[in-house]
C-alpha positions as CSV (number, residue, x, y, z in Angstrom):
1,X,-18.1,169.9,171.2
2,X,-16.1,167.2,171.0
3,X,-14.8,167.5,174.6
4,X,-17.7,168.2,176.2
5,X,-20.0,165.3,177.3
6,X,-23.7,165.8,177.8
7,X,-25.0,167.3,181.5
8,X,-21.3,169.2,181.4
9,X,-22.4,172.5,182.3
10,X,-19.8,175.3,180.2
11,X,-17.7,177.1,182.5
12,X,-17.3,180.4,181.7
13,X,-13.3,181.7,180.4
14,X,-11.4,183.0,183.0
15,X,-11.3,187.4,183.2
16,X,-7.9,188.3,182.6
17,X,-8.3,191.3,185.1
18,X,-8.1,194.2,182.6
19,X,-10.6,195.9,183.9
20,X,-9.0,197.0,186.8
21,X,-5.6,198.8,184.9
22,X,-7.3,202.2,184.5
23,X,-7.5,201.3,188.7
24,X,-3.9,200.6,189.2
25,X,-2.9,203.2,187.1
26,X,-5.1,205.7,188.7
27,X,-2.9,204.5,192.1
28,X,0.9,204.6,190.8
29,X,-0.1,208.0,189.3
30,X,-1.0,209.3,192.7
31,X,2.0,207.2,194.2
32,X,4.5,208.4,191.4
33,X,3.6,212.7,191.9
34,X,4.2,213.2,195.3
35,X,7.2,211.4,194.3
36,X,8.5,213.3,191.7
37,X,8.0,216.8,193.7
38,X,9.8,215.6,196.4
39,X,12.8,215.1,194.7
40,X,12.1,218.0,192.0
41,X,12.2,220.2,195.7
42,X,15.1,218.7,197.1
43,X,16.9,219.4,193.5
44,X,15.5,223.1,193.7
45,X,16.7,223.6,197.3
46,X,20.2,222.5,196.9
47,X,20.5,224.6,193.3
48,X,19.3,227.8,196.0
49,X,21.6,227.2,198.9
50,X,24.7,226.4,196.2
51,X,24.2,230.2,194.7
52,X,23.2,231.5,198.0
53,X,26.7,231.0,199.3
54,X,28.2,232.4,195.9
55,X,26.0,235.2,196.5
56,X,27.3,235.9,200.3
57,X,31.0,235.3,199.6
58,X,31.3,237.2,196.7
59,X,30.3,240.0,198.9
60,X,33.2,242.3,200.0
C-alpha cells in the first residue's frame, strides 16, 4: 500500500468485458447461418441448372 495515501478510496479493476462473448457469439452465429445457406443454395442451384441442360440436350 505504498501508493495509496490514507482517505484514498480503492477503485475497483476495470471488467475486461468477457462476459458478454458467449453474447456476441450467440449474434455472428445467427449472422454467419443464414449466410452460409445462402450461398450453399446458390452453389446447389447452379450445380441443377448446369445438368439440367446436359439432361435436355442430350435428348434426341
Amino acid at each position: 500500500m505504498c501508493c495509496q495515501q490514507s482517505g484514498d478510496v480503492p477503485r475497483p479493476l476495470p471488467r475486461l468485458g468477457l462476459p458478454q462473448w458467449p453474447a456476441l457469439l450467440g449474434i455472428l452465429a445467427l449472422a454467419v447461418i443464414p449466410t452460409i445457406i445462402a450461398a450453399a443454395t446458390t452453389v446447389y442451384e447452379k450445380l441443377l441448372h448446369r445438368l439440367g441442360r446436359q439432361a435436355t440436350s442430350t435428348t434426341p
